[in-house]
N, C-alpha and C positions, 0 to 999 in steps of 0.2 A: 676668181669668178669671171665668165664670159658668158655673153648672151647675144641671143642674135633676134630681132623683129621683120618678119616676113608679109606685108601684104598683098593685098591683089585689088583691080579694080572697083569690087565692090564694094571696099571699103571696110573689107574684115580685113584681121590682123591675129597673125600668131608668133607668142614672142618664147623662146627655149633658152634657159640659163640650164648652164653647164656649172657644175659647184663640183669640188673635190670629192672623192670617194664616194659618190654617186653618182646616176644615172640620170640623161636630161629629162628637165620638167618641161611640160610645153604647155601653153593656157590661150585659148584662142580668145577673142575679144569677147565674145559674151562671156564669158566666165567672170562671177561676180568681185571678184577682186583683180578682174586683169587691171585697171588702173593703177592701184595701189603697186601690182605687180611691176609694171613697169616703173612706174616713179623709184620703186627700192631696187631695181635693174640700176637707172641711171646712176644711183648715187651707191651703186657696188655691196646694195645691203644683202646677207646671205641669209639673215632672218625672215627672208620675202618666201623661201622655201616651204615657210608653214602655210603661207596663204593657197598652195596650190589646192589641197585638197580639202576642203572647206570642212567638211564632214570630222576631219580627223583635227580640225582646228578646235570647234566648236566643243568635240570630246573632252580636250585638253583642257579648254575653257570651264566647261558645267565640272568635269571631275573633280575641280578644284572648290567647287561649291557647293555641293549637294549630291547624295549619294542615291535619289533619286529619278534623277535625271541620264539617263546612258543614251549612248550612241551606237548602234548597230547597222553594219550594210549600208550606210547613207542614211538611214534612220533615226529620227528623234524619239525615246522611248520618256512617259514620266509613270513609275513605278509602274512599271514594263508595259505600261499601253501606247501603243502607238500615238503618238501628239498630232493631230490637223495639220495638213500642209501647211493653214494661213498662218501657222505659230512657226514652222520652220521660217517661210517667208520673215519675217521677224526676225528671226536669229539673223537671213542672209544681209536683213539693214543694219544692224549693229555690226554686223561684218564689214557694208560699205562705208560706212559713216564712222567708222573708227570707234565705235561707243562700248568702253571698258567695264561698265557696270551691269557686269554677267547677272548678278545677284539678283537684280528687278527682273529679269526673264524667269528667274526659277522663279520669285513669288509672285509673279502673273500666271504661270503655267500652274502653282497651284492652287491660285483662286480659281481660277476657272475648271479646275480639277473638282475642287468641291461647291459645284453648282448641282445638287443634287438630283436634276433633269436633263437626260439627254439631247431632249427634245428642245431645250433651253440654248442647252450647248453647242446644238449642230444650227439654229439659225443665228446664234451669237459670231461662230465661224462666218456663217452667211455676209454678217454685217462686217464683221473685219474683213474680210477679203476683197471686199468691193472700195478699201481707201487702205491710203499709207496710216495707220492709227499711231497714234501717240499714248506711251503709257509712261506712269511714273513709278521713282525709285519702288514703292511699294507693290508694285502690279497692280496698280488700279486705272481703268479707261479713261482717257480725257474726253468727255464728251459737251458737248455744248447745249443752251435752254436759251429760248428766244423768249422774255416779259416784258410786263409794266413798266414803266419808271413814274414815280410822282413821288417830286419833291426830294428825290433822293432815297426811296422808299423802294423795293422791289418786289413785283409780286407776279403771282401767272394770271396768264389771258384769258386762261378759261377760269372757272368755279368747280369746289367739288368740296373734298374732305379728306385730310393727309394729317401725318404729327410731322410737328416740328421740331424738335429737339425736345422728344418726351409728350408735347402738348399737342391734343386733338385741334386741328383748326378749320373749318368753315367756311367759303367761299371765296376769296380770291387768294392764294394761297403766300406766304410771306415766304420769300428764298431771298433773306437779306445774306451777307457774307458771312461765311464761320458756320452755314445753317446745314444741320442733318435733318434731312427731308424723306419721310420714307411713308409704305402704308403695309400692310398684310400682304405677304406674296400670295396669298390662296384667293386672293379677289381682285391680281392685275390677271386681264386676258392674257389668256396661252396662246391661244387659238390665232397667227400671223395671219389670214385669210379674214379676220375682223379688223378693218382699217380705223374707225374711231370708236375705241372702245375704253374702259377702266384701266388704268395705271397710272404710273408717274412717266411722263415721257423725255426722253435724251435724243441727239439728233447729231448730225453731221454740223460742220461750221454752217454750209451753206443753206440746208435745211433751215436751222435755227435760226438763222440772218433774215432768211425769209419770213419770219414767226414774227418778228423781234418788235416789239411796240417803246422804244427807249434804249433799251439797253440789251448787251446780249452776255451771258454768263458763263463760265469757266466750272465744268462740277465733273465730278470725279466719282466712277461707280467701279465696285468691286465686279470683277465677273460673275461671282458666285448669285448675285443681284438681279441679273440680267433674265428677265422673266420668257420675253417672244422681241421678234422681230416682223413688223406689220409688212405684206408685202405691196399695201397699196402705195407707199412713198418712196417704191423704187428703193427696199431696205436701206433708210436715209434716216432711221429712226430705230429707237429701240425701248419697248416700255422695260422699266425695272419697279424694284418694291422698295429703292433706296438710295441715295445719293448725296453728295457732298457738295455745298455751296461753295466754291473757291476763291473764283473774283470775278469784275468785270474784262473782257477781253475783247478786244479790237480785231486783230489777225488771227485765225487759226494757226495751229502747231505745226509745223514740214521735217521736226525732227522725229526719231521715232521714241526718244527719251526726253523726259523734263527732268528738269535741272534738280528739282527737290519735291518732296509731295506735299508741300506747302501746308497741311494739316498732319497729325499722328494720326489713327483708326485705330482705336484701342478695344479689343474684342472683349468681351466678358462672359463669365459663365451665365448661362438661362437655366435658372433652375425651377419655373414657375410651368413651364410646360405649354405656354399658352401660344396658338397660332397667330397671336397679333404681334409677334416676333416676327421680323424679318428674314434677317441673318440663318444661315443652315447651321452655321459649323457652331457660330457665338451666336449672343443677339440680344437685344434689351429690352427687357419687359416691363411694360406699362400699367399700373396701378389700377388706371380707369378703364379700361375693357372689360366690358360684360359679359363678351362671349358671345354677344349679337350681332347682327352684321349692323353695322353703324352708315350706312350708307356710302360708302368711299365709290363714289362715281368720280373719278377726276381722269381728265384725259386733256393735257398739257400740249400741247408742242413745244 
C-alpha cells in the first residue's frame, strides 16, 4: 500500500492511496472521512478503501440491517422514499464519529416514517437540521424541558392539563423521573406560525436552560410524536403529544448516539379507537375520556 498527501497554501489537502489491483483513490480534505482516511494511510490500513465512498459504505452498513433501507445514486431511500438530507446528515456523523450501531438509524428513520403528517414531518426536519441532535439506541429525540424544583419534586412552569402515566392531571404539571407525559395529538397546535399555543413542549439544551426554574430535564420523544415546530423561538423548540421523563442533566449531548435508551417504549395494541390516544402506529387508551375536549391548554417550555 502507498499514498501520497498533497497540499497547498490554503490549507486544503488531497491524500491518494494506491492499493493493489486497483485504481488510486483520492479524497480531498473536506470529504467526511478524510481524517480517519488519513489516520488508516499512516498506519498502512487497506480497509480505509471503504471509507472513500461514503455512499457505498453506508449501503453495506443498512444492507446488513434492514431491507428497507436502500441506497441509490448517493441516495438514502426508506421503503423507496427518498429520506431528508437532515437524516443523511446523520448517517454522515455516525460515519465521523465512528458510531457502529447502524440499527438506531433505521429505527429513527422509521419512527419518523410513521408520523402520519407531512406537515409534522417536514418542520420536524426543520428543527433537526438547525443542531447536531442526539438520538438513542431506539430512535427516539433527546430533547430537553426547563421546570420547577421544590423539594425535590418536578413540575412545569406553566399550568394546563396532560396525563401522566394513564392519569388526567391539572395545573402544574408532575414530569418526575420514569414519567410518560403526553395529551391528544388533535389538540397540540399544528399551525408553527402560533408561537404560544397548546401542547407539550421540548426545546434545544439552551432553549430549555433558558426556561429552567431548578432543574433542567433529559426526555426522550418518539418522532412519530413530534406534532409542529413554532417558528417564533428561532425552531428552538418543538410541541409533541408525548414524551419520556429520563433524568436530570447538566450538559447537553455533542455525541450523535446515547449510550442506551435508559427506558424500554413498549407499544400496545389500541383497540378502543378513541382520539385521546396519542401514538399513530400503537397507543394507550385511557378509561376516563369522555370524548369532550377536557381542556388541555398546556403550553410548556
Amino acid at each position: 500500500m502507498q499514498f501520497s498527501i498533497v497540499g497547498n497554501d490554503d490549507g486544503d489537502e488531497n491524500i491518494t492511496v494506491f492499493l493493489s489491483g486497483r485504481g488510486p483513490l483520492v479524497a480531498h480534505s473536506s470529504h467526511p472521512n478524510f481524517e480517519r482516511i488519513r489516520e488508516g494511510a499512516l498506519n498502512r490500513d487497506e480497509s480505509i478503501a471503504d471509507l472513500f465512498d461514503v455512499a457505498q459504505t453506508v449501503a453495506t452498513k443498512f444492507e446488513r440491517l434492514s431491507d428497507r433501507v436502500t441506497m441509490a445514486n448517493g441516495r438514502l431511500y426508506l421503503d423507496g422514499v427518498e429520506v431528508d438530507n437532515v437524516l443523511t446528515k446523520q448517517v454522515i456523523r455516525y460515519q465521523n464519529e465512528g458510531v457502529q450501531d447502524w440499527r438506531s438509524l433505521v429505527n429513527f428513520f422509521e419512527n419518523v416514517q410513521a408520523n402520519p403528517n407531512e406537515h409534522s414531518r417536514e418542520q420536524l426536519f426543520e428543527w433537526l437540521d438547525r443542531r447536531d441532535f442526539t438520538i438513542t439506541p431506539d430512535g427516539m429525540i433527546v430533547g430537553y424541558k426547563g421546570v420547577r424544583a421544590d423539594n425535590g419534586e418536578f413540575t412545569s412552569i406553566n399550568t394546563g392539563t396532560a396525563i401522566v402515566d394513564g392519569e388526567v392531571k391539572t395545573g402544574a404539571i408532575p414530569n418526575y423521573i420514569g414519567a410518560v407525559v403526553e395529551m391528544p395529538r388533535n389538540q397540540v397546535q399544528w399551525d408553527p406560525s402560533e408561537g404560544c399555543s397548546t401542547g407539550l413542549h421540548v426545546g434545544s439544551y439552551r432553549y430549555a436552560d433558558s426556561f429552567s426554574q431548578g432543574a433542567l430535564l433529559e426526555v426522550h420523544v418518539n418522532p412519530r410524536d413530534v406534532v409542529s415546530v413554532p417558528t417564533d423561538s428561532d425552531w428552538e423548540k418543538m410541541r409533541v403529544c408525548r414524551y419520556v421523563v429520563v433524568n436530570t442533566i447538566d450538559n447537553p449531548y455533542t455525541s450523535p448516539l446515547t449510550e442506551d435508551s435508559a427506558y424500554e417504549y413498549e407499544d400496545e395494541e389500541c383497540n378502543c379507537g378513541s382520539e385521546y390516544c396519542c401514538g399513530i402506529v400503537d397507543c394507550e387508551c385511557h378509561d376516563d375520556y369522555n370524548g369532550e375536549d377536557d381542556g388541555f391548554e398546556v403550553d410548556w417550555k
